[in-house]
C-alpha positions in Angstrom: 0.0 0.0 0.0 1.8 3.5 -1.3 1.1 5.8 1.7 1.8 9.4 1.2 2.8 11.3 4.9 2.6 15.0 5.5 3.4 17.4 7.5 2.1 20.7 6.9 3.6 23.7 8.4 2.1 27.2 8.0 4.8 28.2 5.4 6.3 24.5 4.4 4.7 21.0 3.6 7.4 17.8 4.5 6.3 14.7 2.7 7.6 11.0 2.5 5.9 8.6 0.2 6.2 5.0 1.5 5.4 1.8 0.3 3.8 -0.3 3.4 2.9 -4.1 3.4 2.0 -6.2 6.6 5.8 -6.5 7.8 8.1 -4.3 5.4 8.2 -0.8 4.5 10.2 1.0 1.9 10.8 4.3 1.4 10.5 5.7 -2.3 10.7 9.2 -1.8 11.0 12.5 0.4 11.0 15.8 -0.2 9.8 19.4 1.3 7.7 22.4 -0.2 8.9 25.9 1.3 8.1 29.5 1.2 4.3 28.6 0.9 2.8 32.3 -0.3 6.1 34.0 -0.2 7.2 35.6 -3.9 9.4 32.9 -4.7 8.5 29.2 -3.7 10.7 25.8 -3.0 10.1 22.0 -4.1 12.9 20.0 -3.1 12.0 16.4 -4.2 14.3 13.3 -3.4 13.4 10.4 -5.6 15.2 7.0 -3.7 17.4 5.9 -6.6 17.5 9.0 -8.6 18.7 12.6 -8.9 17.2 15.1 -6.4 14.5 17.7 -8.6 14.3 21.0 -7.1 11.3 23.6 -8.6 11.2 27.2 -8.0 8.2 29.3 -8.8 5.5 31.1 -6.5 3.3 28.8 -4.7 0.8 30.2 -3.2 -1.2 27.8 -0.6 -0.9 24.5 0.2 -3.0 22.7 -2.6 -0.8 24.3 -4.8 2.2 23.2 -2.8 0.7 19.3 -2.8 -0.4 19.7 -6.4 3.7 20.1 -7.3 4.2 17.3 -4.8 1.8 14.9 -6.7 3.1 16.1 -10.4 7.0 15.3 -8.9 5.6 11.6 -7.9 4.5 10.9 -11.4 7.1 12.7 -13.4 8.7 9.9 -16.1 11.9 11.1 -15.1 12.0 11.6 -10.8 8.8 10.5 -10.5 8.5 7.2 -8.1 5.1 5.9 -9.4 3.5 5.9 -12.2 0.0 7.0 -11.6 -1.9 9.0 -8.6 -4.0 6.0 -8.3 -1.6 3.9 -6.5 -1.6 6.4 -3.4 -4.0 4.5 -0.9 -3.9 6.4 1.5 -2.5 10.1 3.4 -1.3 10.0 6.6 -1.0 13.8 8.2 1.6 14.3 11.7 -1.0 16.7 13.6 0.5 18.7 16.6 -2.4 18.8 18.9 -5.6 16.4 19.7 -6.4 17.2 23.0 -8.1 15.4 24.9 -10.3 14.3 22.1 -7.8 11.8 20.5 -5.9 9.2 22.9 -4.9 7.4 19.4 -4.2 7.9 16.1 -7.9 8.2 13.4 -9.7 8.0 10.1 -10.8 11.7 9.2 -14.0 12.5 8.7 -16.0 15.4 9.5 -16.4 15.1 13.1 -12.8 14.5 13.4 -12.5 17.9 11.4 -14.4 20.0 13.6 -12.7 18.6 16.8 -9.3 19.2 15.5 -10.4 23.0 14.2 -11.9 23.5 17.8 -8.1 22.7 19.0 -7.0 26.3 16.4 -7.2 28.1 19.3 -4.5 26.5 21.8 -2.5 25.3 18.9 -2.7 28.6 16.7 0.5 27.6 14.6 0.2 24.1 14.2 -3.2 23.1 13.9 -4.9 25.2 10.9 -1.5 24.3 8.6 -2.4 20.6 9.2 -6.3 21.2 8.4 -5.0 23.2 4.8 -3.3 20.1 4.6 -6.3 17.8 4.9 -8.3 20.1 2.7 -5.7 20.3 -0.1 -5.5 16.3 -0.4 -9.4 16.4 -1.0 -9.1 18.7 -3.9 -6.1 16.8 -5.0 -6.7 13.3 -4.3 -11.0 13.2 -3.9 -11.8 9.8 -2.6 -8.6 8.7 -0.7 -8.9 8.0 3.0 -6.9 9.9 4.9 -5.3 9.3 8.3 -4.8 12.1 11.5 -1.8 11.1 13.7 -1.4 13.3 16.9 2.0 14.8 18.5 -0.5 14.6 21.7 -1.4 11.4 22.2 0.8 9.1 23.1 0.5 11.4 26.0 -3.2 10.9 27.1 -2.0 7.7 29.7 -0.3 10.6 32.1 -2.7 10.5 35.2 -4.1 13.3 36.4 -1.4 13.9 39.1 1.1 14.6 36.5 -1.1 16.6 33.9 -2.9 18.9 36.0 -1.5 22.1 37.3 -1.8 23.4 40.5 -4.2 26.2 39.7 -8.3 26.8 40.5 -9.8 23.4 38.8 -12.3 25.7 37.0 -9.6 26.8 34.6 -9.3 22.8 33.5 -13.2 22.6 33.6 -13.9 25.5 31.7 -10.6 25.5 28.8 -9.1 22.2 29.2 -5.7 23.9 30.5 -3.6 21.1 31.1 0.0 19.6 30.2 -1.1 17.6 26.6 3.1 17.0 25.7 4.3 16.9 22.1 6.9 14.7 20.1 5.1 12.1 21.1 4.9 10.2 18.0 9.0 9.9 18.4 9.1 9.5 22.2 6.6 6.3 21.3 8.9 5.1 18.4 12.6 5.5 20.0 10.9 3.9 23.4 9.8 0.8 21.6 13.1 0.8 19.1 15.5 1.3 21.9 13.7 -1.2 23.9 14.7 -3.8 21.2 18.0 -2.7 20.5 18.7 -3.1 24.2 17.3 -6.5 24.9 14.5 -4.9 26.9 10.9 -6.0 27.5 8.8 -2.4 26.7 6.0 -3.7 28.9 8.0 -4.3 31.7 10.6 -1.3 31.6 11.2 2.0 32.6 12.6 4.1 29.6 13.5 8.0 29.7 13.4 9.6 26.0 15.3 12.2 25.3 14.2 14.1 21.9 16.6 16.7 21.9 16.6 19.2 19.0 15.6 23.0 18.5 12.4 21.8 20.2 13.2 19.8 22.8 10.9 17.3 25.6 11.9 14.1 27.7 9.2 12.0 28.7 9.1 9.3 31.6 8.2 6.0 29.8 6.6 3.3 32.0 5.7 -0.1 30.7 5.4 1.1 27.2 2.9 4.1 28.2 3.4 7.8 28.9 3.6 8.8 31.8 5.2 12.1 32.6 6.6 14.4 30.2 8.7 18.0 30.4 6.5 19.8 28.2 3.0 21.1 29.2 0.2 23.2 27.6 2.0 24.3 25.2 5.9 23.2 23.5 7.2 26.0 25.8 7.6 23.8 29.1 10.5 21.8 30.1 13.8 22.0 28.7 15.8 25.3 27.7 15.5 25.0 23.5 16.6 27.2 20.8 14.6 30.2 21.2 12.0 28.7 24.1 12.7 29.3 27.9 11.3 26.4 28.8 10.7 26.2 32.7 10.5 29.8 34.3 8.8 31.2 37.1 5.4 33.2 36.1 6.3 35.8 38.5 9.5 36.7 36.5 7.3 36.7 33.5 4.4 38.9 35.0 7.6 41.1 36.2 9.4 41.6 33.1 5.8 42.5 31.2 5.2 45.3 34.1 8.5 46.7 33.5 8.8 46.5 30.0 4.4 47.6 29.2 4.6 44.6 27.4 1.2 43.0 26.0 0.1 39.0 26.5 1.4 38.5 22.9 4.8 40.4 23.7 5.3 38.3 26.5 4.7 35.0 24.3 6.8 36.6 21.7 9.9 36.9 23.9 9.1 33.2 25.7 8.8 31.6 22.6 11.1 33.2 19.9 13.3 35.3 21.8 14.8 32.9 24.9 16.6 30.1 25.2 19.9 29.2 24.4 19.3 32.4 21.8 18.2 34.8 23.9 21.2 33.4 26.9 23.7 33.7 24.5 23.0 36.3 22.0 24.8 34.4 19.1 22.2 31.7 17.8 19.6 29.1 18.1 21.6 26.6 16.9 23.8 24.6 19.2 26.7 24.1 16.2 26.5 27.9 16.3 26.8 27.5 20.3 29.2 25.1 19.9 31.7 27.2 18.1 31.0 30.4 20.4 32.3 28.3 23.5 35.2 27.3 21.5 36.0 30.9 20.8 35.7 31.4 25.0 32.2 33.4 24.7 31.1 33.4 28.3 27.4 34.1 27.8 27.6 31.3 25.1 29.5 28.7 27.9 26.8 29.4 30.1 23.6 28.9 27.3 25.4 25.3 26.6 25.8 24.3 30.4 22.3 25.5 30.9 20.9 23.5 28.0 22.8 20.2 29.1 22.0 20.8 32.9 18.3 21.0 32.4 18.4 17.6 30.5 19.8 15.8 33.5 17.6 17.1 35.8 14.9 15.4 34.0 16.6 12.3 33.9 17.0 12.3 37.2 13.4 14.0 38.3 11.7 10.9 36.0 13.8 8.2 37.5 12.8 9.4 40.7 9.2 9.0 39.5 9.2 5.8 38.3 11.4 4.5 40.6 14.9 3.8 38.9 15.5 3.5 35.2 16.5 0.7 32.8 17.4 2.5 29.9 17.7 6.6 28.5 17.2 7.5 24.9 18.6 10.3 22.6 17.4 11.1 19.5 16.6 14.5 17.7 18.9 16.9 16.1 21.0 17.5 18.6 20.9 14.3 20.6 21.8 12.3 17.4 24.2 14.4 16.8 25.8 15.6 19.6 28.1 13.3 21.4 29.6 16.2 23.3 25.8 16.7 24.8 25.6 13.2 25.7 28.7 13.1 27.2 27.9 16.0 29.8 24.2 14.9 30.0 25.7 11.1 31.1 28.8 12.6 32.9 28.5 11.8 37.1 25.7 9.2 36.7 27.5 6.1 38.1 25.6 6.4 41.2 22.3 5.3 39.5 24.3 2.6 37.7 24.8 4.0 34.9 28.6 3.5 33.0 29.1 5.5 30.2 31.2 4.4 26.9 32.8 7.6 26.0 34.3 5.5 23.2 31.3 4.2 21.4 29.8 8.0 21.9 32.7 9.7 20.1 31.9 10.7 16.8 28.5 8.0 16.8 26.1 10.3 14.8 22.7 9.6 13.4 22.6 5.4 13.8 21.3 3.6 16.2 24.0 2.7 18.9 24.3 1.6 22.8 26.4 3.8 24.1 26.6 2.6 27.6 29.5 -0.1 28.6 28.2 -3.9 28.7 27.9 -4.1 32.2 26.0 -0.9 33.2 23.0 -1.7 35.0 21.3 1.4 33.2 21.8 1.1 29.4 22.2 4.4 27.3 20.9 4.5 23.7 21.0 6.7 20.4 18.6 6.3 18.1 17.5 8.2 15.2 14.0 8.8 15.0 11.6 7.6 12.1 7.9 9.9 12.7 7.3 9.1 9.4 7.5 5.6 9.7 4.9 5.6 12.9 2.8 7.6 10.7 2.6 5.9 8.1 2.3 2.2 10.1 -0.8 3.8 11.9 -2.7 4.9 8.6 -1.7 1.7 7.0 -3.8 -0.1 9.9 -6.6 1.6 9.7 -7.0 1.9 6.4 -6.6 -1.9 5.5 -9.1 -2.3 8.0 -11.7 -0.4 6.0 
């Protein structure tokens, strides 16, 4: 069954088409549409087995952008299939479900509705994937089409962990509440890692690390969710590459007095404007970090320590929760790539049995490695995450089961 995956951003749409059958999978191609509505538009197009195509011309909204997508897929020359007719099925990466969706689903127009009645706590995220589901039923009428949620691989955290200390009415009345994100590559890295290690998922207690511009950890117990560093919103948790991640309200409420700053200032400067940016001055981008520290930047030395320092606490705040730990996870941008990250993250963690192979993490970038020695009671992993793949698996179940 050809599957085709998106992931619509407001501005970009990143697509893999995969070829899914009961216990195999193969990837034929991937490929990303930017600059959605800007002048000048982007198709970047990566045929497995042949040359790259790359289009530029104005494209103007998304069913543009998947028209180009779809004319790439049958092109006699980059092309990977030879008629629109063998796509089976879509499979979109949505960012929020709230409490509505505890699993992936066929959409339809209740599912429509519920995910448009989630626009207004996931303003960025949310209408680009409905565009997206809209475009495919101008573009492909007919096809069934699969919604798989960032959110729900969350929905096992018991109340205890989701709720926040604040008058219950606010829950009642707006649903505020952690909900937790990445969760379709903390679910995938848990089970993958779980394998790589020797370890039985439903009878393990995994802490996954996705570690990247966006950044969350989540305590994995028995296979299920159930705490995770991010909250409402992507903001919570870790310090990322332009997010603050944990901060006390007061300092916020503070800084807004001061500065006669309005709600969307404030949420400006959290979300785009902090972090290891905002610490350091020099970048978002932890190569860019990286190279600052290097050079003896102080303000940079102290973003990077920050950044790693909040990653261990987590580690040790979830092992706390669940009560010891059999095996820690990296994956994401950074902690696929990063073995000087893992290093310090892993550095002093003999106490809880861990033994770290600086060896095997040297250099080990983007594969799927143990990087803990053979008789550490805590095993360390890197694996590279696969959303796609998950995606694709879930809308290939419930589409054959039509």
């Amino acid at each position: 069954m050809v599957i085709l995956v998106l992931n619509c951003g407001s501005s970009s749409i990143k697509y893999q088409v995969i070829d899914m059958q009961d216990a195999s999978s193969k990837l034929l191609a991937k490929g990303l549409v930017e600059r959605i509505g800007l002048p000048e538009g982007d198709l970047t197009h990566k045929p497995v087995g042949k040359d790259k195509f790359e289009l530029h011309q104005p494209i103007p909204d998304h069913t543009t952008g998947i028209s180009l997508v779809m004319q790439a897929l049958i092109n006699p020359e980059h092309g990977v299939i030879s008629s629109l007719d063998e796509v089976k099925a879509v499979g979109h990466r949505v960012a929020h479900g709230g409490e509505f969706f505890p699993k992936s689903c066929l959409v339809d127009e209740d599912a429509k509705q519920k995910i448009a009645s989630l626009f207004e706590i996931a303003p960025l995220h949310n209408p680009a994937s409905m565009q997206g589901i809209e475009a495919i039923e101008k573009v492909l009428p007919g096809v069934p089409q699969v919604t798989v949620f960032d959110t729900s691989f969350h929905q096992t955290i018991p109340a205890k962990n989701y709720l926040f200390a604040i008058p219950t009415e606010y829950y009642d009345k707006y649903r505020v509440r952690k909900y937790g994100f990445h969760g379709t590559s903390h679910k995938f890295v848990a089970n993958t890692g779980a394998k790589l290690a020797g370890i039985d998922i439903n009878n393990s207690k995994i802490i996954t690390c996705h570690i990247g511009n966006g950044a969350s950890i989540t305590a994995v117990e028995n296979g299920k969710s159930l705490d995770t560093s991010m909250g409402f919103s992507p903001l919570d948790g870790l310090v990322m590459g332009t997010r603050s991640g944990l901060i006390d309200a007061s300092a916020v409420t503070f800084i807004g007095e001061k500065e006669h700053m309005t709600w969307s200032d404030m949420s400006n400067m959290l979300n785009k404007k902090s972090g290891v940016q905002g610490l350091s001055g020099v970048s978002s981008d932890m190569r860019d970090i990286e190279a600052a520290c290097e050079a003896g930047n102080e303000k940079a030395i102290i973003a990077r320590d920050m950044y790693f320092s909040r990653i261990k606490k987590f580690i040790g705040q979830y092992a706390a929760e669940m009560g010891g730990v059999d095996l820690i996870v990296f994956t994401g941008g950074v902690g696929e790539n990063s073995d000087e990250m893992r290093a310090a993250v892993c550095q002093n963690m003999e106490f809880m049995g861990l033994k770290f192979d600086e060896d095997a993490n040297k250099g080990a970038r983007g594969v799927d490695k143990i990087l803990s020695t053979a008789d550490s009671k805590v095993k360390v992993a890197m694996i590279s995450t696969n959303e796609e793949l998950v995606i694709a698996t879930d809308t290939y179940n419930i589409v054959k089961a039509l």
